[in-house]
C-alpha positions, 0 to 999 in steps of 0.5 A: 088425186093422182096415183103416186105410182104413175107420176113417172117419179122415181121412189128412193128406199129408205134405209133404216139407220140406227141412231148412235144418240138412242136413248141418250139425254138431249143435254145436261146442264151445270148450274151452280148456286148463285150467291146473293150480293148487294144488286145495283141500283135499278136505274143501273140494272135496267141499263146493265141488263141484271142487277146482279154485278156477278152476272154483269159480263161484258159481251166479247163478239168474237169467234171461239 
């Protein structure tokens, strides 16, 4: 194995920055009670992708 100090590179000094996130959550989630409904039918659902008519939302591919 080389010598990492004779391979002629060039060693960049890294700097310690301090993290402005430290010691803050990564996310916090909002997720209210679903209500139960009367679910599809399954041959709808398995189409539908749920078989709850509340989740059932349609997909709108567009930019925010």
């Amino acid at each position: 194995m080389p010598n990492r100090q004779s391979c002629g590179c060039t060693r960049i000094r890294q700097t310690a920055v301090e993290d402005p996130l430290k010691g803050m959550p990564l996310a916090m989630a909002y997720v209210p009670w679903q209500q139960w409904a009367c679910p599809y039918e399954a041959t709808k659902g398995f189409c539908r992708g749920t078989i709850f008519e509340a989740l059932d939302k349609p997909f709108m591919p567009k930019g925010g």
